[in-house]
Residue frames relative to the residue before (quaternion, step in Angstrom):
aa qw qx qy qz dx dy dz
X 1.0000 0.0000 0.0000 0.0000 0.00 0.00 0.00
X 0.0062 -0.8309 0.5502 0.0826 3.34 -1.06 0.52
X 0.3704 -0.6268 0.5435 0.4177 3.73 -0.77 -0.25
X 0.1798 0.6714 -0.7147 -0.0778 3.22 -1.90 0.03
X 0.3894 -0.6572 0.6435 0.0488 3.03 -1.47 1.52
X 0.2422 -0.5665 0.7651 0.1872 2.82 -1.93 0.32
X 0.0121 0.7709 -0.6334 0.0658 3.47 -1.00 0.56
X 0.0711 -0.6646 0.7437 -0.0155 3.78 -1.05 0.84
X 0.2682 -0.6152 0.7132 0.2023 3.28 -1.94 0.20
X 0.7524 0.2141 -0.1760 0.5976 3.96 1.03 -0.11
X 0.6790 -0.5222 0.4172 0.3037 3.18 -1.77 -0.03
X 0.5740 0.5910 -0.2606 0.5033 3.51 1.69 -0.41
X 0.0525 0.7691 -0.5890 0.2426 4.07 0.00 1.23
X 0.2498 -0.5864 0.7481 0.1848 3.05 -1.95 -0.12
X 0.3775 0.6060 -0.6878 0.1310 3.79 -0.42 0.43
X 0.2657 -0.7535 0.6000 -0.0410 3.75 -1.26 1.38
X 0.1639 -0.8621 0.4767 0.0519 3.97 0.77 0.56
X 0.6214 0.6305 -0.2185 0.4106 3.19 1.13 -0.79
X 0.6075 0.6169 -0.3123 0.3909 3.26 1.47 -1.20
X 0.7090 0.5144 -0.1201 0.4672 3.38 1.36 -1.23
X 0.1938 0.8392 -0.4809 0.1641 3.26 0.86 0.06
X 0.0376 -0.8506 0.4601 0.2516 4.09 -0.47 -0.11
X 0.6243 -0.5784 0.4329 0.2972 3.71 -0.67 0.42
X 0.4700 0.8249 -0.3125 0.0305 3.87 0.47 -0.45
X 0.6577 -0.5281 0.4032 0.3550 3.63 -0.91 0.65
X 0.3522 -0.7842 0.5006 0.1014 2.81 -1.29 1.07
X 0.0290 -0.8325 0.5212 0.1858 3.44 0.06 0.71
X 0.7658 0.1591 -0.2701 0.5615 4.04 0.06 -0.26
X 0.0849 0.8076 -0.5601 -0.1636 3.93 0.08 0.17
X 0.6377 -0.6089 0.4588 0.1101 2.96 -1.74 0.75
X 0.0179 0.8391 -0.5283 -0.1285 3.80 -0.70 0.47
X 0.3125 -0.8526 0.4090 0.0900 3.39 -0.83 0.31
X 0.4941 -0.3806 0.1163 0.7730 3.89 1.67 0.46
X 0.8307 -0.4817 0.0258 0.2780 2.59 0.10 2.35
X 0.4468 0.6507 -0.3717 0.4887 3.71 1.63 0.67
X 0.3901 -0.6567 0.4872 0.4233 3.40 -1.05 0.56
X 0.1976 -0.7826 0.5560 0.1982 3.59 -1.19 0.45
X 0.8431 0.3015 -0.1912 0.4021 3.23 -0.09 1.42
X 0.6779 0.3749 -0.0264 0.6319 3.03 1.52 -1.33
X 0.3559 -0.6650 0.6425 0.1355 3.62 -1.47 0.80
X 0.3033 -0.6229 0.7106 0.1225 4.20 -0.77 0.96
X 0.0928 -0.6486 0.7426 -0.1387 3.47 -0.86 2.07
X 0.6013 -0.4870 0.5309 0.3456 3.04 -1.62 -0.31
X 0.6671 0.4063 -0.2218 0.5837 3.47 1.22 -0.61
X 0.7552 -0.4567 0.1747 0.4365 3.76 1.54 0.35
X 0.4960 -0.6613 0.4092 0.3863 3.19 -1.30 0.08
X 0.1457 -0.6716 0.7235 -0.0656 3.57 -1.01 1.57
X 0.1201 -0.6988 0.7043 -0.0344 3.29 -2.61 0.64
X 0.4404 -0.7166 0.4609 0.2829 2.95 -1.13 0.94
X 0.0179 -0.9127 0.4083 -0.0045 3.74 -0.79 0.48
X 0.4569 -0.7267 0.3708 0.3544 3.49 -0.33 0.50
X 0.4516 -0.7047 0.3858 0.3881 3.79 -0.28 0.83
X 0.3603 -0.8549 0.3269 0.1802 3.21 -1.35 0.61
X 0.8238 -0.1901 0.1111 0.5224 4.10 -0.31 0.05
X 0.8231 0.0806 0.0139 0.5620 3.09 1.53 -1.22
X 0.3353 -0.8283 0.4318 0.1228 3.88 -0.32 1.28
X 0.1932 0.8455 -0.4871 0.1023 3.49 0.47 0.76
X 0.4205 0.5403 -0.5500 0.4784 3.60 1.20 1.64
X 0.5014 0.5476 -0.4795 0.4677 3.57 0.77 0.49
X 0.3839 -0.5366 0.7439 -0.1060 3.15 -1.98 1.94
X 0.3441 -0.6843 0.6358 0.0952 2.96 -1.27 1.33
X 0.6642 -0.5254 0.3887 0.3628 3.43 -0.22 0.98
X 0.3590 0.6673 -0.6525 0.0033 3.96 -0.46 0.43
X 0.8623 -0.3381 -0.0127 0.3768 2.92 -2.55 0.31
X 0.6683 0.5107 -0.3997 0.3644 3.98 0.56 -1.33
X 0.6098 0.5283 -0.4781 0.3472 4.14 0.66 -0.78
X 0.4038 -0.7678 0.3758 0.3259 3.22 -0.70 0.89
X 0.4275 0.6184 -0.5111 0.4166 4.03 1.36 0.00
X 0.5665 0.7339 -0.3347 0.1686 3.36 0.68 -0.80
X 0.1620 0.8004 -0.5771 0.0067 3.67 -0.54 0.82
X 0.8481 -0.2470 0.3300 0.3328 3.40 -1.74 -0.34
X 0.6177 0.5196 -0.3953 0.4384 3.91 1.25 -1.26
X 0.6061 -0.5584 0.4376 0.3596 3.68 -1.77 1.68
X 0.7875 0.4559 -0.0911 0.4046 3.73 0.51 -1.54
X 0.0662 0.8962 -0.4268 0.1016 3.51 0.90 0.38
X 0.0477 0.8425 -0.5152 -0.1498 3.55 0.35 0.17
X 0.5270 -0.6473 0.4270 0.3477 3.89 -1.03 1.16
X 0.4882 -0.5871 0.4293 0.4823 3.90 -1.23 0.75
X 0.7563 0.3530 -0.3487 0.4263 3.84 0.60 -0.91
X 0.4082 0.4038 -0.7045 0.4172 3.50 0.09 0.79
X 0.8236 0.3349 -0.2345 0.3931 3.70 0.22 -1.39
X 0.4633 0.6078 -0.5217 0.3791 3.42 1.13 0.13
X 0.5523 0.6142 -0.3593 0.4344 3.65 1.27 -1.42
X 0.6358 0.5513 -0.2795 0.4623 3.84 0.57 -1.55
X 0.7265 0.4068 -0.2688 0.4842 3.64 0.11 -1.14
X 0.7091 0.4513 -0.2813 0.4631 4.06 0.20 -0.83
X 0.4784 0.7244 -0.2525 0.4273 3.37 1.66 -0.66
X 0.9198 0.0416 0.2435 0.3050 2.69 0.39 -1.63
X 0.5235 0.4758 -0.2261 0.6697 3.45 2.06 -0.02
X 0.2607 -0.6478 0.6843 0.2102 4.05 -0.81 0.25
X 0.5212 -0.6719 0.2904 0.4388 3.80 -0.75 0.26
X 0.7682 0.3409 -0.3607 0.4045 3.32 -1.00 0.35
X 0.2777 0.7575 -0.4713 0.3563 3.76 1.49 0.55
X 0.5097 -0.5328 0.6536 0.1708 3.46 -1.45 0.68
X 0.0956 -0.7253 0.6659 -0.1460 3.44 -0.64 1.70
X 0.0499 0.7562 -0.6398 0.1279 3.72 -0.64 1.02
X 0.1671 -0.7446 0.6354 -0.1178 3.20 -1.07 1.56
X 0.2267 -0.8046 0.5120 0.1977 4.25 -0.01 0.87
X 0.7757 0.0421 -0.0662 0.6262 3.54 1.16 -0.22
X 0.3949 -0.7729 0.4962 -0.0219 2.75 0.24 2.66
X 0.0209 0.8360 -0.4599 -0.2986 3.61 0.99 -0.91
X 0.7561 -0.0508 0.0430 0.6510 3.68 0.60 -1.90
X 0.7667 -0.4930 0.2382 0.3353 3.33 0.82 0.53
X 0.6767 0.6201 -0.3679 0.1488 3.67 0.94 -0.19
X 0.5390 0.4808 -0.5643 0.3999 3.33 0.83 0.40
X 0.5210 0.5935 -0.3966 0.4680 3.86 0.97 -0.40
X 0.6432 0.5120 -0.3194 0.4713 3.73 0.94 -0.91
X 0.6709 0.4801 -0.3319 0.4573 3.40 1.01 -1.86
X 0.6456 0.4371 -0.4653 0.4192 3.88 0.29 -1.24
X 0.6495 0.4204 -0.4263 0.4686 4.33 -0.13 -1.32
X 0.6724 0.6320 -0.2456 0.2969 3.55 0.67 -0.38
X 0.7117 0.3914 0.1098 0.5729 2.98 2.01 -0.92
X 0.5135 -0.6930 0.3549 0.3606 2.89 1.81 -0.27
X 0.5700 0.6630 -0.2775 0.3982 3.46 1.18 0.06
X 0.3962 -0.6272 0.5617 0.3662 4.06 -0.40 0.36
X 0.0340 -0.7911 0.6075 -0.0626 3.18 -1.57 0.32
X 0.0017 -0.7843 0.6155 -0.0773 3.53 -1.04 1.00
X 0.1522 -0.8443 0.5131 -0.0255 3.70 -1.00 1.21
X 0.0974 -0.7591 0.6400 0.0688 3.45 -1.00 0.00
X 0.1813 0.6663 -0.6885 0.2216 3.34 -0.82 1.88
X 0.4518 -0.7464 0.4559 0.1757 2.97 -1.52 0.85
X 0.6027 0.6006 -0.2731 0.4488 3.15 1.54 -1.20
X 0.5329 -0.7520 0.3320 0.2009 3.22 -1.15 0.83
X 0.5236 0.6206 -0.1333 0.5683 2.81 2.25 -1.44
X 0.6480 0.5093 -0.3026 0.4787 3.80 0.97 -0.87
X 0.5266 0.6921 -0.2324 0.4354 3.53 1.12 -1.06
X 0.8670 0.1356 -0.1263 0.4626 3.51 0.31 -1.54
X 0.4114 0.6318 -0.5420 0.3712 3.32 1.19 0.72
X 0.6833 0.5459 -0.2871 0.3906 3.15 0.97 -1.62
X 0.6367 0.5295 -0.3195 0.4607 4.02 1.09 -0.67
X 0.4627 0.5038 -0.4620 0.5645 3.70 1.19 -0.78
X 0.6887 0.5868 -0.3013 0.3010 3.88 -0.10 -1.56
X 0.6230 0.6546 -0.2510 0.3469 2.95 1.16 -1.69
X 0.5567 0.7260 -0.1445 0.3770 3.02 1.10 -1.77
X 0.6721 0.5332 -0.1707 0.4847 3.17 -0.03 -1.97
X 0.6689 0.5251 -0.3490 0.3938 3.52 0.59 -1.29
X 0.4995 0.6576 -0.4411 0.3514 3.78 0.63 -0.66
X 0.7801 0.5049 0.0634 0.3640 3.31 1.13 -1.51
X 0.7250 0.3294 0.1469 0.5867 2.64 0.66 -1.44
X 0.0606 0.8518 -0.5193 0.0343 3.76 0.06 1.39
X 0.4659 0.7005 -0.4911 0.2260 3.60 1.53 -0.52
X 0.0976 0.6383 -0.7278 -0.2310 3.62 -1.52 -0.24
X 0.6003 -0.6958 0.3344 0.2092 3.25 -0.95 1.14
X 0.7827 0.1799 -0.2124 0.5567 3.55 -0.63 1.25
X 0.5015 0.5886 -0.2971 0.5602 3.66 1.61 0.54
X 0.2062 0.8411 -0.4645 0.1852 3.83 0.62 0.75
X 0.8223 0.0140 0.1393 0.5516 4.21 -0.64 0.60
X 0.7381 -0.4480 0.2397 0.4438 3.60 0.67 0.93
X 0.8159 0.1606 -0.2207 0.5096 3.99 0.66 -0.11
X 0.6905 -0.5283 0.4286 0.2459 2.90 -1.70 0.39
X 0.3218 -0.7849 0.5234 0.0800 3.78 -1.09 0.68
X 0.4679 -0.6070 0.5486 0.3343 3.61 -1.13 0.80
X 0.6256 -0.4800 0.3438 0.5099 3.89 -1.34 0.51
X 0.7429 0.4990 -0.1387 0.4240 3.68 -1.34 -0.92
X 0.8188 0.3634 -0.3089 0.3196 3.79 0.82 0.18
X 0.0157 -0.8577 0.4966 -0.1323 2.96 1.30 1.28
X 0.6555 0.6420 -0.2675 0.2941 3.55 0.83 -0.72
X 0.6672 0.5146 -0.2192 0.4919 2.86 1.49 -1.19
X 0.5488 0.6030 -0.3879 0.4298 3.66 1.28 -1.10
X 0.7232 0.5328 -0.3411 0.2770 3.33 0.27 -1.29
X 0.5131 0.6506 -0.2640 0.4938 3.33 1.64 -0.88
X 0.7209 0.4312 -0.3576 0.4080 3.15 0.32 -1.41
X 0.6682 0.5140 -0.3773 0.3833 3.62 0.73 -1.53
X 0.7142 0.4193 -0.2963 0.4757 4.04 0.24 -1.00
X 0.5978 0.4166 -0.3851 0.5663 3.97 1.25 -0.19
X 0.5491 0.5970 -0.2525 0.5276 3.92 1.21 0.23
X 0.7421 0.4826 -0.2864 0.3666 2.94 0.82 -1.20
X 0.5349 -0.6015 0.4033 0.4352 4.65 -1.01 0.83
């Protein structure tokens, strides 16, 4: 577990809630003269968009098969920092990280469309984060990040849908 604060010094911010929204099953839905209220009826069930809550318990520590995944102890996952950045950056915003370590908020911002600048000392941390960097050219997924919102664990199935129901 970790905290994270928001913190301003004026009345002038960026914070976008919407960006973060999450996708999640519905387990008791709601009707409303006999409409769903809130929730969309899929074939794969009845899901809603929602506004995330106090605590994010759909974040995956990074492990060996994810392809962000590297060697650094403190890794932080891209969709935790994907959730932070959309939060709180508009696109093309200047994203700065003092201890870039393996690179993933640099990955998450190029990743998002956002600029970015780090600071790492290690050398080994360093040329991971440039491999990553790379990859990023390509490779835009961040895992559990699917058609503009955010996904509960375990519903890879549904993403994949959504993306190939997305696709021209």
């Amino acid at each position: 577990m970790e905290d994270i604060w928001f913190a301003t010094v004026h009345k002038d911010y960026y914070f976008d809630v919407n960006s973060v929204m999450h996708n999640k099953k519905v387990v008791a839905p709601y009707r409303v003269n006999g409409k769903p209220k809130d929730w969309q009826d899929t074939a794969d069930g009845q899901f809603r968009l929602t506004y995330p809550s106090n605590c994010w318990d759909d974040i995956s520590i990074p492990y060996w098969s994810m392809s962000e995944n590297t060697d650094h102890p403190t890794q932080k996952p891209e969709k935790l920092l994907a959730k932070l950045l959309l939060a709180s950056s508009p696109v093309n915003a200047m994203v700065f990280d003092p201890f870039l370590g393996s690179g993933s908020t640099s990955v998450t911002a190029k990743k998002l469309n956002r600029r970015y600048c780090g600071v790492e000392i290690n050398r080994d941390y360093c040329r991971w984060a440039e491999k990553r960097l790379a990859q990023a050219d390509t490779d835009k997924n961040i895992q559990g990040y699917t058609s503009g919102w955010f996904w509960e664990r375990n519903t890879l199935h549904e993403q994949k849908k959504e993306r190939i129901n997305k696709l021209p």
